[in-house]
ZAMARGU-4260 file (C-alpha; in steps of 0.2 Angstrom, whole numbers, plus 5000, padded with zeros to 4 digits):
<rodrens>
0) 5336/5429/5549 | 5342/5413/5539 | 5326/5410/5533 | 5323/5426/5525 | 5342/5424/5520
5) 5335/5407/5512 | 5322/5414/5503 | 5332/5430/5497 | 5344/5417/5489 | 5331/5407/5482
10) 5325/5422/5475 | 5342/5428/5467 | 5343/5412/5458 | 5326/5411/5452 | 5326/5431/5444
15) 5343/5425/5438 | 5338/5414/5426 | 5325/5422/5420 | 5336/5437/5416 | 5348/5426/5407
20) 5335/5417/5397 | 5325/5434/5392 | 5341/5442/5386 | 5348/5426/5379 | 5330/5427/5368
25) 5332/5445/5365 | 5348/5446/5358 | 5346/5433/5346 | 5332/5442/5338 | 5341/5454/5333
30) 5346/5457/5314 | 5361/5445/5306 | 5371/5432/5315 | 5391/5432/5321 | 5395/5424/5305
35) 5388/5438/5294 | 5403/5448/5297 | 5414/5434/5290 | 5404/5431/5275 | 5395/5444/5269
40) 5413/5453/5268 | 5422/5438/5257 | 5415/5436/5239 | 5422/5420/5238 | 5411/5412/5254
45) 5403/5395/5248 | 5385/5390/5256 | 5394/5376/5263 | 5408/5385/5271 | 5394/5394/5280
50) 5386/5382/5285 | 5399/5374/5293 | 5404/5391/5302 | 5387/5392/5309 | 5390/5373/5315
55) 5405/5377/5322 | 5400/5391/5332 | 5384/5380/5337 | 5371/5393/5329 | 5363/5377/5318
60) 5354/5369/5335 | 5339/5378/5339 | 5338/5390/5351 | 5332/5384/5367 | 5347/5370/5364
65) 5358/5385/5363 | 5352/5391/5379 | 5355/5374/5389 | 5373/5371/5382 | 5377/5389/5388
70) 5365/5388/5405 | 5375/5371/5407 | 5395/5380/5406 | 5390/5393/5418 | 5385/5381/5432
75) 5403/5379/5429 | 5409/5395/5429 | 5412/5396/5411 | 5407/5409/5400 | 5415/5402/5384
80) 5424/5407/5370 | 5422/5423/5358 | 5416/5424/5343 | 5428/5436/5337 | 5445/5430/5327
85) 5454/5426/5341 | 5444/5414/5350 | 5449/5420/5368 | 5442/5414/5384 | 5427/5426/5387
90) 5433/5427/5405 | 5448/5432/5401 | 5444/5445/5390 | 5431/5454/5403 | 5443/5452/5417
95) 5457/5461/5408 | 5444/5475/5408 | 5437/5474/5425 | 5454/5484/5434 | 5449/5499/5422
100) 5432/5502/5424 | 5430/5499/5443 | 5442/5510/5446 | 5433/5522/5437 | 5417/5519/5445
105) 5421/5516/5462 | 5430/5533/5463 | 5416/5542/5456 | 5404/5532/5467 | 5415/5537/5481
110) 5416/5558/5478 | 5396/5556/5475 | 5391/5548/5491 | 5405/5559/5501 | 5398/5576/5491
115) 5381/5572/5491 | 5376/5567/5507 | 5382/5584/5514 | 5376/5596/5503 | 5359/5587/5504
120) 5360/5587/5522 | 5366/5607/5522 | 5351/5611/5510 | 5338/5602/5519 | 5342/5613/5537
125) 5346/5629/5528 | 5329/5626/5515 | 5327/5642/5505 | 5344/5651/5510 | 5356/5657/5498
130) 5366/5640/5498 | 5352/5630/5495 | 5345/5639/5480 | 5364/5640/5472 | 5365/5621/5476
135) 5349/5620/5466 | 5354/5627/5451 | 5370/5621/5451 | 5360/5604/5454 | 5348/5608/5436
140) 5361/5613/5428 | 5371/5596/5431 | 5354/5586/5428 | 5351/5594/5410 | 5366/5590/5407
145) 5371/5575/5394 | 5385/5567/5397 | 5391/5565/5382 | 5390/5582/5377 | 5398/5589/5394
150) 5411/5575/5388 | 5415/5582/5372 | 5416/5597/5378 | 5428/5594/5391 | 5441/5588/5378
155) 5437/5602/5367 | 5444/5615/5382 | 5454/5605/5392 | 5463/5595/5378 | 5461/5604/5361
160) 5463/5623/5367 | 5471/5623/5383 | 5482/5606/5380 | 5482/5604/5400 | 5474/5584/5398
165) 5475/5570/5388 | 5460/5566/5375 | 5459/5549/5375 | 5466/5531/5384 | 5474/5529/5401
170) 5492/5531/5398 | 5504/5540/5387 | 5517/5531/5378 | 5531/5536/5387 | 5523/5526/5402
175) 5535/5514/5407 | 5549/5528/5409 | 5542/5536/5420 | 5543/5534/5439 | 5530/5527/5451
180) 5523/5548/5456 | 5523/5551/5440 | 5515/5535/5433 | 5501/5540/5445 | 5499/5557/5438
185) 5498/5552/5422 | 5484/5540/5426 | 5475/5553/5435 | 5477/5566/5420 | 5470/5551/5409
190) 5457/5548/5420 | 5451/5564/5425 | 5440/5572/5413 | 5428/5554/5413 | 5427/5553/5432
195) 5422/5573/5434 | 5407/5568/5421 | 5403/5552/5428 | 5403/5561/5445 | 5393/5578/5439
200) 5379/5568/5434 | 5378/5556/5450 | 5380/5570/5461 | 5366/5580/5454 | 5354/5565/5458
205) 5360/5559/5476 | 5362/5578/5482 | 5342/5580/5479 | 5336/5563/5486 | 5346/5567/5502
210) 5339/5584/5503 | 5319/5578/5501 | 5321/5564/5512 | 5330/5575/5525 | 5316/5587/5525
215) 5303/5574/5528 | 5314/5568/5543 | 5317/5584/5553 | 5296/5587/5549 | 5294/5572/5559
220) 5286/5572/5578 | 5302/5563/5587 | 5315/5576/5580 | 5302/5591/5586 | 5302/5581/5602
225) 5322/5579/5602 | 5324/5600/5601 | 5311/5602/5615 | 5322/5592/5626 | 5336/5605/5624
230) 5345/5594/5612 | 5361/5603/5602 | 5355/5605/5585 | 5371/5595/5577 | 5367/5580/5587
235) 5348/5581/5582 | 5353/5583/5564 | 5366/5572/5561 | 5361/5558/5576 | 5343/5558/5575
240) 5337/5564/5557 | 5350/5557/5547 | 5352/5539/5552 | 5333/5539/5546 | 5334/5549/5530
245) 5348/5538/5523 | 5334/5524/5522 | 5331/5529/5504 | 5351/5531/5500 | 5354/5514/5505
250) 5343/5509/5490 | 5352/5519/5478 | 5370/5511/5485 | 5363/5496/5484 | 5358/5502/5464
255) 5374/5510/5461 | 5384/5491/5464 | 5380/5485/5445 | 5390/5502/5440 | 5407/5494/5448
260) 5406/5485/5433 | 5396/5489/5419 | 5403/5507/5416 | 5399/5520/5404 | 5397/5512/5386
265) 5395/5531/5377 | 5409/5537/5387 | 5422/5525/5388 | 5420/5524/5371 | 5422/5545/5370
270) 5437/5544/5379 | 5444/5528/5373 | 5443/5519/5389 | 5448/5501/5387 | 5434/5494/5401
275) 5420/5484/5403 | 5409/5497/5392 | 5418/5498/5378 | 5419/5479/5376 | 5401/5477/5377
280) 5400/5491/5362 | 5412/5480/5352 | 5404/5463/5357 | 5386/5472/5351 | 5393/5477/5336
285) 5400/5462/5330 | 5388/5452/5339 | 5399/5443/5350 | 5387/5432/5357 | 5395/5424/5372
290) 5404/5442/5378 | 5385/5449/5378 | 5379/5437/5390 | 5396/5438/5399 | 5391/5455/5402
295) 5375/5455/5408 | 5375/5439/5416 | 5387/5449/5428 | 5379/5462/5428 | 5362/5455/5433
300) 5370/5446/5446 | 5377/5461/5454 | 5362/5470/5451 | 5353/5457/5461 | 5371/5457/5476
305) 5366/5474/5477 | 5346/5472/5480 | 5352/5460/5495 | 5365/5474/5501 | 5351/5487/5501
310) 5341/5475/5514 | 5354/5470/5524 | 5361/5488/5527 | 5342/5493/5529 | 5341/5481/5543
315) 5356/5489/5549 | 5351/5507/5548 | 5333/5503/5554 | 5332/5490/5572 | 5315/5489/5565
320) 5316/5478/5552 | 5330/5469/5565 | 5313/5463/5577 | 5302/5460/5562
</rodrens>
């Protein structure tokens, strides 16, 4: 078990860095440089003045030199400074976001997993009943879906006509007069409509991987064999059958981790959400280069955190892979 834990690890730190070089590459091919914004806008910029912005931001050096100074601060943990005008600590700007946006995620997360897994599980042993065909419309009708358009039109009933939520940000501006129940309500009326879309689209997906690798479970020779034995039917369903047909969720929990963090760019910017995706829309469009790699350096680490979840919960979930 170590030395698989060894190699995993050695693994994670090898993908690593060739995610961060690739999109280190890639984002510096793209169109214009941080300093256009502060040039191209001011008449009176002189060729030298430009040049000594780009110096000062370290643009001048060539890129693979770019890429070992910024290689070399986060060995130390240190992400940098923005680009943008006031120069903040990129740390510090990402984690006055995080709160926002994992909240946001890990209750959506949460209400999918604890919708999904049943429904599947009900469809699966009730195959071709009246619930299992309404649960698969209901299920098309939230995968055709966009989210940004069930967004919009979420606000267009619930906060245009019917004035029952707020449109946009995550707390009203009499905030601070109000007591703790109600600071809590008002959050939750905030925070609402972008966690029902973010579930809706999550559930959809989950319900209909638990229900196809439930039916290829209870098909199985060892389940026919646990009914024969006299066997009540809730202990072979939800003892036998589903330990196995969770194999396939555990990879999609393990995919869902990167989420915490990451967020919805397109909503969060629909409903004014100060999180993570917002920030990565501003940083892209002022190309804020050391936010962007703040980003998705975290992000690729926790994509790769949760890969090494995935197999440790497979290990769990199957004894197995525990011998092997």
């Amino acid at each position: 078990m170590i030395l698989h834990l060894s190699r995993r690890f050695l693994e994670f730190i090898l993908t690593l860095f060739g995610i961060t070089l690739l999109s280190f590459f890639i984002i510096h091919l793209a169109p214009g440089k941080p300093t256009d914004i502060l040039t191209e806008l001011n008449p009176k910029i002189t060729p030298e003045a430009r040049e000594r912005l780009e110096k000062y931001y370290g643009l001048d050096k060539p890129i693979i030199i770019q890429y070992l100074l910024w290689a070399k601060r986060i060995i130390k943990l240190d992400f940098g400074e923005s680009f943008s005008t006031d120069h903040r600590p990129v740390w510090e700007k990402i984690r006055e976001r995080i709160p926002v946006t994992v909240s946001i995620n890990l209750v959506s997360m949460l209400l999918v997993f604890l919708l999904a897994i049943p429904i599947g599980v009900a469809s699966a042993t009730r195959q071709n009943s009246f619930f299992d065909k309404a649960t698969t419309v209901g299920v098309f009708l939230g995968f055709s879906m966009p989210a940004f358009w069930l967004a919009l039109l979420m606000i267009m009933l619930f906060g245009v006509y019917l004035h029952w939520l707020p449109i946009s940000g995550i707390k009203s501006l009499n905030y601070s007069a109000l007591s703790f129940p109600g600071k809590v309500i008002d959050i939750s009326k905030h925070l609402f409509m972008i966690v029902f879309v973010t579930t809706i689209g999550g559930l959809a997906a989950l319900s209909r991987y638990m229900r196809s690798s439930m039916l290829e479970v209870i098909r199985q020779d060892y389940i026919t064999t646990a009914r024969a034995k006299g066997l009540p039917e809730r202990m072979v369903i939800y003892r036998h059958a589903l330990r196995n047909a969770l194999l396939p969720i555990i990879t999609i929990l393990g995919l869902s981790v990167p989420g915490l963090l990451g967020g919805s760019v397109i909503l969060e910017k629909i409903f004014g959400i100060p999180g993570m995706g917002q920030l990565f829309f501003m940083s892209v469009m002022t190309r804020d280069y050391p936010v962007i790699m703040g980003l998705l350096t975290i992000g690729a680490i926790l994509t790769l955190a949760g890969n090494m979840l995935a197999d440790l919960c497979y290990a769990i979930a199957d004894p197995r892979l525990r011998r092997q």
